[in-house]
N, C-alpha and C positions, 0 to 999 in steps of 0.2 A: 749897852743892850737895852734893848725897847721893854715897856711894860710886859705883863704879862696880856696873852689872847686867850680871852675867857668866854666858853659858850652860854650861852643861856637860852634855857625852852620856853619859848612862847604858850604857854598855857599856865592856867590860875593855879595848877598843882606847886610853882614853885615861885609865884608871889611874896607867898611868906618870907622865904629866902632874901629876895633880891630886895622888897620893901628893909628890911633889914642893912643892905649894903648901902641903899640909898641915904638912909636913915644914919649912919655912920660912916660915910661920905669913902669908902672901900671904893667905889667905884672911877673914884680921881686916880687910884692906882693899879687899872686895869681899863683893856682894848677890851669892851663886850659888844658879842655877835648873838644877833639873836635868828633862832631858825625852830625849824621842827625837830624832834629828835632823831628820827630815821635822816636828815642833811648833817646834823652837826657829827656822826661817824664820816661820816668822806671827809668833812672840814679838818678832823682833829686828824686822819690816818693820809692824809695830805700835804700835812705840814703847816695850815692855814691856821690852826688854831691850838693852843698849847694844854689847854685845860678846858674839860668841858664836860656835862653830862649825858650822859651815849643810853640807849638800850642797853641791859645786861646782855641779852642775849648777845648783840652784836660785840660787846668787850672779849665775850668767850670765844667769837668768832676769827676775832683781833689780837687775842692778848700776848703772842711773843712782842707786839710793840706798843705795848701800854702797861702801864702803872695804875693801883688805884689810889687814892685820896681814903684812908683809915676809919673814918670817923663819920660819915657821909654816905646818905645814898635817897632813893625817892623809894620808900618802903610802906607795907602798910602789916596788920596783924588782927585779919579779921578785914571789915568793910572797908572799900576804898573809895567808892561812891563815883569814881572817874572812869571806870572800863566797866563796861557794860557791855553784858550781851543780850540784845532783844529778838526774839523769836516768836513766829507763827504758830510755833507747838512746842512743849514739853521739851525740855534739850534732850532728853533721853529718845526723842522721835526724830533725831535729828538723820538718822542713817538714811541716804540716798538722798537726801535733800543737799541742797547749795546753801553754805556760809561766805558771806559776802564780810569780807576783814577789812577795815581799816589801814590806811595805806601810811600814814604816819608814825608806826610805834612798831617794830618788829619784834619786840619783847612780848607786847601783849596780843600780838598772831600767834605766837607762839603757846601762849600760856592760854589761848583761846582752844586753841588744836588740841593740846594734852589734857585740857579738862574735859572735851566733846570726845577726845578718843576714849582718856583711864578711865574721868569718872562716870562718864554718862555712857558710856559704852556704845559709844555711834559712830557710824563710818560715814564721815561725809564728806562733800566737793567742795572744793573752797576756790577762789575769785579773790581778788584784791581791789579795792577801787578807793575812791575818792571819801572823806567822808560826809555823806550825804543821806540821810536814812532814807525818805521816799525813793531816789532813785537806787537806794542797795537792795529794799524790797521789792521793787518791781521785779528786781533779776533775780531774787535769792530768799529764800525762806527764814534765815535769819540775818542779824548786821553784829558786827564787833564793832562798837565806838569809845573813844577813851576822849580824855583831856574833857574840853567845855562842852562840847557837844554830845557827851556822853554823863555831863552833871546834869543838862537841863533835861535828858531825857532820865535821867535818875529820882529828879524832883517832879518830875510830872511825865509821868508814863505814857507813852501813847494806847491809847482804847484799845485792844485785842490782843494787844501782845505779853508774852510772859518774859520775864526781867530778871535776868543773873548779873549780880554784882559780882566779879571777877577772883576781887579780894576774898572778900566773905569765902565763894565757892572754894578758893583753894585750900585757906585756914582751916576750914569745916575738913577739905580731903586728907590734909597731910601732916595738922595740928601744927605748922611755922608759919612765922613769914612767909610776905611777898616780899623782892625788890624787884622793881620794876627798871630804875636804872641808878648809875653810879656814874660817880664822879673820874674820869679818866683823865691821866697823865700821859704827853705822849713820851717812851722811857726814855729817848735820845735827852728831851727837855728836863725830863726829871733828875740825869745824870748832871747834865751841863750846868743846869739851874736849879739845885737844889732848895737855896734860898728863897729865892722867888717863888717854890712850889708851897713852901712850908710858911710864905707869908699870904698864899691865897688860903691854904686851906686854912689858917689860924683866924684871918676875916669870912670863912664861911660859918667854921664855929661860934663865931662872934656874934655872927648874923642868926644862925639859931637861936643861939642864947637870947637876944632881943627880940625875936616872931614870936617864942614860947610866952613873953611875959607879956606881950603887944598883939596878943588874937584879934582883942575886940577889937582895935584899932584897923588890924589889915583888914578883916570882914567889913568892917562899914568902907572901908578906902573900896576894896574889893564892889561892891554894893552899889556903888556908883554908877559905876558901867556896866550893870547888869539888872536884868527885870526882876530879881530875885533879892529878898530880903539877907541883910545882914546874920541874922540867925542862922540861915542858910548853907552860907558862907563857913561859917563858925564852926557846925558841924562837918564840913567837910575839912576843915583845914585840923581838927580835932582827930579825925581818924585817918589822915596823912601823918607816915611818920619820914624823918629824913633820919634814921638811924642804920647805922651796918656793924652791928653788935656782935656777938659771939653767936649767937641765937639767929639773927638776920642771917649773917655768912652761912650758917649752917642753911638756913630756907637758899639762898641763891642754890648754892651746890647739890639742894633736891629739884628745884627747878631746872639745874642744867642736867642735873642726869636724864629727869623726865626727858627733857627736849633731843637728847641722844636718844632712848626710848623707842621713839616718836621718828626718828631720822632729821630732824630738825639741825643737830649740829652732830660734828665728827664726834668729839670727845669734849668731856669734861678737861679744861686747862688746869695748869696750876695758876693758882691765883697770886698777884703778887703788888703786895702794899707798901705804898710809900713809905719809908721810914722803917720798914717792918723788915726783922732776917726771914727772910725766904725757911 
């Protein structure tokens, strides 16, 4: 039987993680793919890849043919400084205006939509596009952007416009967690290969454990290839959690109700973890 296929998200949200696997040479005993997160859902519900980190939402979407990974997820509790929402006016002015989303993360269209519906109480058109802010505003009054291109506009705002951090806004509404995505098993592989599931997830814990004590380290690595200071870095990798806690679990399962809500998904799934009786 071949290694394991293990996805991995291209954005500095989960550096930490993988500088970790590098760093403990984890990576000699896995096939890693690297993509967007809205690609790597077709890749793992295709067959292409065995393990990988998916949008929540789309797990809920999937989940009679996935497993999760226990211990694991791309979470935050309070600011998350990667999903941003920049607007022309007040979110709460948002009603009859056009939100332009972000075309890579369909967890955080999601979590964009139920915060402009519940909390800010606006009715508006929403658009999908590339992430690009000058051409998402030319078409649209606001942008949803996540990942790097929603840190740099974190760290230096553009002139006019007003600025929701995602995170923060939800914490502030619902007092949990965010997870924004988890670690998915495809179940056929987790039945077949148990072993193997249970020696990725034991090198991701691993891999935690050495990001947690090695911050400074990834931020100046991180630093490199970026116009932005190490310090930076630091506090974003600070208010990134990779936790799926008792607490965590509970925030996902108000997120998925919201997003039923919302008509975003049929029903809340039952959720179901690796290693864990149903």
């Amino acid at each position: 039987m071949g290694r394991p296929r293990l996805g991995h998200i291209q954005f500095i949200n989960c550096l930490p993680l993988y500088y970790g696997m590098v760093k403990n040479d984890v990576l000699l005993d896995v096939d890693l793919v690297k993509a967007n997160p809205a690609d790597l859902v077709g890749e793992i519900l295709e067959g292409r890849l065995d393990i990988a980190p998916i949008p929540a939402i789309e797990y809920a979407r999937h989940a009679a043919d996935l497993v999760l990974l226990p211990d694991i997820a791309i979470s935050s509790d309070g600011e998350v400084q990667s999903i941003l929402l920049l607007s022309k006016v007040p979110a709460d002015e948002l009603s009859g205006r056009t939100v332009a989303l972000t075309n890579t993360s369909r967890t955080s269209q999601v979590l964009a939509r139920v915060l402009i519906e519940k909390r800010w109480g606006a009715s508006a058109t929403y658009v999908e596009m590339p992430p690009d802010l000058p051409a998402m505003l030319r078409d649209a009054d606001a942008a949803l952007l996540i990942g790097d291109e929603a840190l740099r506009a974190y760290w230096e705002v553009p002139e006019g416009l007003h600025a929701y951090d995602l995170g923060s806004e939800w914490t502030t509404w619902t007092g949990l967690p965010m997870v924004y995505a988890v670690w998915a098993v495809r179940r056929e592989y987790a039945e077949t290969s148990p072993d193997a599931v249970q020696a990725v997830a034991d090198a991701l814990t691993s891999s935690l454990a050495y990001c947690r004590d090695h911050l400074d380290d990834i931020s100046e690595y991180a630093a490199r290839w970026e116009q932005f200071p190490a310090e930076r870095f630091r506090s974003y990798f600070d208010a990134l959690h990779f936790r799926y806690e008792p607490r965590y679990r509970e925030g996902l399962k108000r997120y998925l109700s919201e997003a039923v809500a919302i008509g975003q998904l049929e029903a809340v799934p039952e959720i179901r973890i690796f290693g864990e009786t149903p």
